[in-house]
Structure formats: structure tokens, C-alpha cells
C-alpha positions as CSV (number, residue, x, y, z in Angstrom):
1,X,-15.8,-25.8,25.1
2,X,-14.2,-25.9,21.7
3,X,-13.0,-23.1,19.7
4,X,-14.0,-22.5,16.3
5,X,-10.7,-23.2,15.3
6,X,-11.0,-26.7,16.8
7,X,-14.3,-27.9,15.3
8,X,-13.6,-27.2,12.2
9,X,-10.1,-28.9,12.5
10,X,-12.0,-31.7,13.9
11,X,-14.8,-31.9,10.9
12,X,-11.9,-31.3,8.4
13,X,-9.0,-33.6,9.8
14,X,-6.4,-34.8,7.8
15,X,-8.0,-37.8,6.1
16,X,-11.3,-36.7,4.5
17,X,-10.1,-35.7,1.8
18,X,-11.3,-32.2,1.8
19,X,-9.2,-29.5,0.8
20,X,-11.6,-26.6,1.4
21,X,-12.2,-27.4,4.7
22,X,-8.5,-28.0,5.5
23,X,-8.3,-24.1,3.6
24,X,-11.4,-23.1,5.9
25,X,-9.6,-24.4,9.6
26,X,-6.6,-22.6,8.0
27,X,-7.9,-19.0,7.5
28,X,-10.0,-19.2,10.9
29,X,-6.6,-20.2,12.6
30,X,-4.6,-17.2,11.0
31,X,-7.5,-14.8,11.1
32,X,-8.1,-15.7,14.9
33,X,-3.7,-15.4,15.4
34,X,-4.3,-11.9,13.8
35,X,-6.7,-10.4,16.3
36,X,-4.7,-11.7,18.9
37,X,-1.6,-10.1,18.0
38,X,-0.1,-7.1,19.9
39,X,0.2,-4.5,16.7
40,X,3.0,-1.9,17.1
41,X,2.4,2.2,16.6
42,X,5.3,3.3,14.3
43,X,7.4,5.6,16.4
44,X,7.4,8.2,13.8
45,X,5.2,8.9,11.0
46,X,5.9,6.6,7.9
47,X,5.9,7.9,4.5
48,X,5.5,4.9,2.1
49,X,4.8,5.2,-1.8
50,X,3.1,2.3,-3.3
51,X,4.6,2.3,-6.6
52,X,5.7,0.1,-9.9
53,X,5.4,0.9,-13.1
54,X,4.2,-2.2,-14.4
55,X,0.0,-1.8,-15.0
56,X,-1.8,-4.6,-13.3
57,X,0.6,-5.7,-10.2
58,X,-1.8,-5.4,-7.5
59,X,-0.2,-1.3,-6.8
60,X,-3.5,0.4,-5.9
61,X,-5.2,-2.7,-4.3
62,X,-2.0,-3.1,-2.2
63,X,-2.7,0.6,-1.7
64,X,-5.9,0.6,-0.6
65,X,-5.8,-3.0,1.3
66,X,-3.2,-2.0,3.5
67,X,-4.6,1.1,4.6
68,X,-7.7,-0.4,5.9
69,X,-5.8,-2.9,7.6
70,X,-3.5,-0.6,9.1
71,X,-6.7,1.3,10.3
72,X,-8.5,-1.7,11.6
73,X,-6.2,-2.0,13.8
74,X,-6.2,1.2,15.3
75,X,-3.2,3.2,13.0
76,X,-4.2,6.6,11.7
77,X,-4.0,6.6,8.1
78,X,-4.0,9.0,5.3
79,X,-3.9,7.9,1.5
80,X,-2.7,10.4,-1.1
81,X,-4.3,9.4,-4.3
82,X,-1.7,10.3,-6.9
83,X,-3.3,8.2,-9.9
84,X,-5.4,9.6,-12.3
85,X,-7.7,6.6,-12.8
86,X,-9.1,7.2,-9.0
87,X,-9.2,3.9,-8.4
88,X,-7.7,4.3,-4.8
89,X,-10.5,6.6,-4.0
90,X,-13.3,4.2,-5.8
91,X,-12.5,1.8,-3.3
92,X,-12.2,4.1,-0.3
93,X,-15.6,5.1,-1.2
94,X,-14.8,8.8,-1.6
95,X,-16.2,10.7,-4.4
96,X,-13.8,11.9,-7.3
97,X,-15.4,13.1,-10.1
98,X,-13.8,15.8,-12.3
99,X,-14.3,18.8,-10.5
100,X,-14.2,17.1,-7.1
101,X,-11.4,19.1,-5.1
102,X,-8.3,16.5,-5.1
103,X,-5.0,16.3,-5.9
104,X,-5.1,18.2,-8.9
105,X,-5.8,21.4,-6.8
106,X,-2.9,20.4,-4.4
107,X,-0.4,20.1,-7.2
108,X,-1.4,23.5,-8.7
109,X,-1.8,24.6,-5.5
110,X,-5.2,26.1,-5.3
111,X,-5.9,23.9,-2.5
112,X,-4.3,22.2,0.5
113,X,-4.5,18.8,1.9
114,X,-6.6,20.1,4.4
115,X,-9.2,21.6,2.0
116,X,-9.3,18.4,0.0
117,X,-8.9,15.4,2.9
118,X,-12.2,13.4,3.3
119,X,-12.9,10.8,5.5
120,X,-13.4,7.1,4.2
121,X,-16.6,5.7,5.6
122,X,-15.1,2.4,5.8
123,X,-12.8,3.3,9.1
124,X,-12.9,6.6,11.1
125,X,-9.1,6.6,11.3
126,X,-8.9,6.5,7.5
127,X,-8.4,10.0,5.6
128,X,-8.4,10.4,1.7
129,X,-6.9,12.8,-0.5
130,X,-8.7,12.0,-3.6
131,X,-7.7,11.7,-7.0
132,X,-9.8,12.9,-10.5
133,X,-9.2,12.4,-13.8
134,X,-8.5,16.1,-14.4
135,X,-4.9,15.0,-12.6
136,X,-4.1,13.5,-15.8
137,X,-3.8,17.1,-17.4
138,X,-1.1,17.9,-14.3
139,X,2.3,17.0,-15.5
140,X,2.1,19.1,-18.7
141,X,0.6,22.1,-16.7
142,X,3.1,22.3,-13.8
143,X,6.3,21.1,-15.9
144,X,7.7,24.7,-16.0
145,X,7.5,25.2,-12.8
146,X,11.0,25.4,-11.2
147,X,9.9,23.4,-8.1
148,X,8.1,20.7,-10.1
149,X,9.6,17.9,-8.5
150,X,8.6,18.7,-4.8
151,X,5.4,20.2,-5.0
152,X,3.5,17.3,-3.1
153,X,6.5,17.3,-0.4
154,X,6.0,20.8,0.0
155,X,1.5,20.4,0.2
156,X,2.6,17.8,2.7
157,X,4.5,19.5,4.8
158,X,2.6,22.5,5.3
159,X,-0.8,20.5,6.3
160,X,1.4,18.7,8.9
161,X,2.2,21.9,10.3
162,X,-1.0,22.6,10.8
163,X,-2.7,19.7,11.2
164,X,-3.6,19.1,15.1
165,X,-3.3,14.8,14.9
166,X,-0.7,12.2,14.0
167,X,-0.6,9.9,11.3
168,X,1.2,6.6,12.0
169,X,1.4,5.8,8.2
170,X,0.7,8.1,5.3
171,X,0.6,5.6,1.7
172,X,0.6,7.5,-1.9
173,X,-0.8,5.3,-4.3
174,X,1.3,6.2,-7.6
175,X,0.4,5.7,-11.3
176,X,1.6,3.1,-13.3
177,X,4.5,5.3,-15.2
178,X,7.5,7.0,-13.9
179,X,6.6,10.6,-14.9
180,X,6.7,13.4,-12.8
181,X,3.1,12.1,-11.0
182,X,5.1,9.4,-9.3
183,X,8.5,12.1,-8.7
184,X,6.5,14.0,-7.1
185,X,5.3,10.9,-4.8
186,X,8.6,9.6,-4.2
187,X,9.6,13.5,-3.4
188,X,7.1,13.6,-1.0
189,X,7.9,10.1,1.3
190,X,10.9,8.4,3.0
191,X,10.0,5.0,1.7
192,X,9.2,2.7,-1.6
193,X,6.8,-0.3,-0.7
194,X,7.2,-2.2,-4.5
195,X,4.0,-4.8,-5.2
196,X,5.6,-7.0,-7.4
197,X,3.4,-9.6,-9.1
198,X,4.4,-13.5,-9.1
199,X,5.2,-13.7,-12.4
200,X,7.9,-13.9,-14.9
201,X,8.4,-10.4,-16.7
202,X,7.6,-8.8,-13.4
203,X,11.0,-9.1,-12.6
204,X,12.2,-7.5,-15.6
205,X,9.8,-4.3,-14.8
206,X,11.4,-4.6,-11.2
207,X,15.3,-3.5,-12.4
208,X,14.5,-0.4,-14.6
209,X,12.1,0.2,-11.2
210,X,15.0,0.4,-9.2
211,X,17.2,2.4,-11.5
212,X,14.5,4.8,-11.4
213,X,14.3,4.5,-7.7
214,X,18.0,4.7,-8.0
215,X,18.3,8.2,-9.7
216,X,16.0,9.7,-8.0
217,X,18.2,8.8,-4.4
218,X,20.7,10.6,-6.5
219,X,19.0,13.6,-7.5
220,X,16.1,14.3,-5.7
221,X,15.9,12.7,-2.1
222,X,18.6,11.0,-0.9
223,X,16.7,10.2,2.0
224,X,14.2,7.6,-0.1
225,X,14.8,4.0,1.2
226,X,12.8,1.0,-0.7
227,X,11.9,-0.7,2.5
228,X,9.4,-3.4,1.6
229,X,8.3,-5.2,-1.8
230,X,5.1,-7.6,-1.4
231,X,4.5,-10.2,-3.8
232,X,0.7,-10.2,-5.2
233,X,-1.5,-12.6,-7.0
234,X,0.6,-15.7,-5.8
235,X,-1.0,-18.6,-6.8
236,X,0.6,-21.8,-4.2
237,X,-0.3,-24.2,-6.5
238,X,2.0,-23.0,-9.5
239,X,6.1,-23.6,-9.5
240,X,6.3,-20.1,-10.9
241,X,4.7,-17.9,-8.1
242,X,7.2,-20.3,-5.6
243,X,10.3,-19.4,-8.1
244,X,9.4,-15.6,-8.1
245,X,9.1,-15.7,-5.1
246,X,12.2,-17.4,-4.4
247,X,14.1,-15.2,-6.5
248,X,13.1,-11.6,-5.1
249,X,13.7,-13.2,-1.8
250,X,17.1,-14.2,-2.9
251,X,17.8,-10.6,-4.0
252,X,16.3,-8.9,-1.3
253,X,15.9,-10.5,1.6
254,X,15.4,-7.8,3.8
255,X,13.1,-6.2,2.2
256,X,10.8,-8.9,1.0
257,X,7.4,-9.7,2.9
258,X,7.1,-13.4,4.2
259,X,3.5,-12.8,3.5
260,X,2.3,-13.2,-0.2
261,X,-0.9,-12.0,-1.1
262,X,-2.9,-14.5,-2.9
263,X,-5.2,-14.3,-6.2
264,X,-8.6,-14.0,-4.9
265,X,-11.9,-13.2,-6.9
266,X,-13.1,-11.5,-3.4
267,X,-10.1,-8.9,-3.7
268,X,-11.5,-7.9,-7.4
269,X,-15.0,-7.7,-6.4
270,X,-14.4,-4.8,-3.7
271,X,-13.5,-2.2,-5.7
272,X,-17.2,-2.5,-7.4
273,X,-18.8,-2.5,-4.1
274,X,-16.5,1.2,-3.4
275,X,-14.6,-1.4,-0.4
276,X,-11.8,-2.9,0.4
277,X,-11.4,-6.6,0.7
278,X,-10.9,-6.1,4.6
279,X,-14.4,-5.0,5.0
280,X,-16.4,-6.2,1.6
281,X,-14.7,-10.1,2.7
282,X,-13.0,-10.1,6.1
283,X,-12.7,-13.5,6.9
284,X,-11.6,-14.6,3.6
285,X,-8.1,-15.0,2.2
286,X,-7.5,-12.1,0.8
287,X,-8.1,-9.9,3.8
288,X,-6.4,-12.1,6.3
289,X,-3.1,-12.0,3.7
290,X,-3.7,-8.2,3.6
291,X,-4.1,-7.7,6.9
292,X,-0.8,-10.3,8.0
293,X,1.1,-8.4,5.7
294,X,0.1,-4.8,7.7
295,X,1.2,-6.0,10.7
296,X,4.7,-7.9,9.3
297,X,5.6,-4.0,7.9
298,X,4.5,-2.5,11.6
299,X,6.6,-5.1,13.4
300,X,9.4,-4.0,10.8
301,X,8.8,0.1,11.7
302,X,10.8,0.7,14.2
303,X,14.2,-1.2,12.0
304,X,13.0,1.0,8.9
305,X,13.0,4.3,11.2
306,X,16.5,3.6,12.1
307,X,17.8,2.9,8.8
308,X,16.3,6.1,7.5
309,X,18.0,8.2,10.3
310,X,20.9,6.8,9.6
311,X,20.6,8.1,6.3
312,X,20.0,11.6,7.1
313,X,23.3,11.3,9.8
314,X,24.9,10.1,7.0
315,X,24.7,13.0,5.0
């Protein structure tokens, strides 16, 4: 009996003329690889802030997108929404109007994680510490503190004290800014994951990224690594998504994702239906890229680990 995979490589052979359907055998052939594949458990938790600067890179989808994908396939997830905006929580589908206990009661510290976590009804495995727009009011009101910087690390590691499961991945969705939102985020995690979009002036947002990235290393948390960047919104049919691409490859080609996610009307639409694109499209192209990329940066854990222990032996 023939596979989907082979009827519709049959119907849309090489020869009719018919892109889509060539696009169509493609995605079913990727999608089916995908649920097929043995998908590692991290070793050790993994701390990863989603962060750049740069409005409109793809941060919070990349955010969000991931997460689901990590917990589709059976990780335990929790997402720290660190953005004002809530747009992380829109599209977990967790409520975060102003008032709603979030972050902003973590920072200040009238809450803990495990006062304000809710789970996403997309994925059982998926946990949300929501954002509200009264977080934007957060950075003047904690700036004289003395521990400013590490208040996040410090809500973090008390609910893991207490906290009776284990999270394979933990992903902070940062704002787009460098202020002491996203210091606190990068405080708080081992790793940078860096969307960067397929485009020209995102590589001139990427360097003062890095110094930023740099001087906190320095002063901070000498323990941060950036281990992955992902390029978004690639379009294959343009020569500059292929030269970006190119480029940040050349750079940093350890780092840099082999899977590019593509620009897909499907991947908009989710956030207005409070889902992801892995379960408001899961079949189409943005999932599947979504979902290839998750398990490229699990297959990657156990390297990442290593280089980060070797950081702390190093000190």
C-alpha cells in the first residue's frame, strides 16, 4: 500500500509543472521524518533566553513556537514572559491582563513563580509565567535596588528548590531593548538563542547584540553562552535571505541552525487565534520548520551542556 508520502510524489512528479504540489509531497515527507525521529531529553535543564533587540525579528514567535514543539514532543517546558507587550502569553493562551499575577509580582517580589505559573491549554507539559503590561512600570521601580540585576535568577532558583518536577528547557522571551528587563533574563539563564531575521540591517542589530551579550559575560554571568541563533522569515526565493544566511553561517558556524524558519501567513495568524503555529497549522510550513528546528537544538543539548561546564571549570 502506498504512503501518503508516495501518492502525492506520484500525482506531483517532476514534470507537471506544479510547484505546490512538489511543496505539498515536500512538507508531508519532512513532517512524516519528524515524527519518526528519536528526540533526545536534555541531560540537564536548559536555560535559553530568546532575545534581540531588533523589534520584529521573529523573538517572541520563535519563543513561543519552540516551546510547543519542544512540548509536543514530550519535553517539559516552562516560558518566562519577560516582555511587557504579553504577546508570549497571547499565544500560549494564558490570561495577562493588568492585574493578572505575572512577572511583575516576581520582579518585586510579591509573588513567586509558583504563585504565578499557569498551565497552557495547548500542551499539558507547557507552563507559563505570564507577562502584563504593568511590567512595563518594572525597571524604574526596582532600579535602586542593589540586586537589580539578578532578581529573576534569584525567583528562579528558589521555585526550583521547591518545585517537585523537572524542566528539560526553560525559554524567557525578552523585550525588544537591552534594559534591565532583558539583564535580568540573561541573569537568570546559561544560554542566548538570537532569532535573527534574513535581512540586511539585521546584521548590523546582531554586533551591538553581541557586545551587549559580551559585557554582560563580563560583568554579570560569566557563565552565559550564545548557543544557537535561528534565522526567521527566510524567503528561498530571494538572493538576500540565501546571502544572510550565508553570512551568519560564515561567522558562526557552530552556532547557526541548518533550519531556517520561513515567512508564512499561518505563523501570523496564530497569535490571533491565542495558538501557536504548531497546533493552529501543524502540517504546514511553518510548524514543520518550527518543529525541525526544536529537535536540531535537542540533538545539539548534550555539546551545549558540556561547553557550559566547561565554563564554570574554567573559572
Amino acid at each position: 500500500m502506498e504512503s501518503t508520502t508516495d501518492i502525492l510524489n506520484r500525482i506531483f512528479a517532476e514534470g507537471t509543472g506544479s510547484v505546490s504540489g512538489a511543496e505539498m509531497a515536500d512538507l508531508s515527507a519532512r513532517y512524516q521524518a519528524l515524527h519518526q525521529a528519536e528526540f533526545p531529553h536534555p541531560s540537564k535543564t536548559r536555560f535559553i533566553a530568546v532575545a534581540n533587540q531588533k523589534g520584529g525579528v521573529g523573538k517572541t514567535t520563535t519563543t513561543v513556537n519552540l516551546a510547543c514543539a519542544f512540548a509536543e514532543f514530550d519535553e517539559r517546558v516552562l516560558v518566562i514572559d519577560m516582555d511587557p507587550q504579553g504577546n508570549a502569553s497571547t499565544a500560549l493562551g494564558v490570561a495577562h491582563e493588568s492585574g493578572t499575577p505575572s512577572t511583575y509580582d516576581v520582579l518585586e517580589g510579591r509573588l513567586g513563580i509558583d504563585d504565578v505559573k499557569v498551565v497552557s491549554p495547548q500542551f499539558p507539559n507547557l507552563e507559563v509565567v505570564p507577562s502584563s503590561i504593568d511590567l512595563s512600570g518594572a525597571e524604574l521601580e526596582v532600579a535602586d535596588m542593589p540586586n537589580r540585576n539578578q532578581l529573576m535568577k534569584k525567583a528562579v532558583a528558589d521555585y526550583l528548590k521547591i518545585c517537585h518536577q523537572h524542566y528539560d528547557y526553560v525559554l524567557v522571551d525578552c523585550p525588544p531593548s537591552l534594559g534591565l528587563l532583558v539583564l535580568n533574563a540573561m541573569c537568570s539563564v546559561n544560554e542566548v538563542l538570537i532569532p535573527v531575521q534574513a535581512e540586511y540591517y539585521a546584521l548590523e542589530g546582531l554586533q551591538q547584540l553581541l557586545h551587549t551579550i559580551g559585557l554582560v559575560q563580563q560583568s554579570y554571568n560569566p557563565y552565559l553562552v550564545i548557543s544557537t541563533m535561528l534565522l526567521t522569515m527566510y524567503d528561498r526565493r530571494t538572493l538576500l535571505s540565501k546571502e544572510v544566511f550565508d553570512q551568519v553561517k560564515e561567522h558562526y558556524p557552530e552556532i547557526v541552525l541548518n533550519t531556517t524558519i520561513p515567512r508564512s501567513v499561518k505563523i501570523s495568524e496564530a497569535p490571533s487565534f491565542r495558538q501557536s503555529v504548531v497546533t493552529y497549522d501543524p502540517k504546514g510550513a511553518g510548524a514543520i520548520a518550527y518543529e525541525e528546528a526544536a529537535l536540531e537544538i535537542a540533538q545539539r543539548s548534550e555539546q551545549v551542556l558540556e561547553h557550559i561546564a566547561n565554563r564554570r571549570q574554567g573559572e
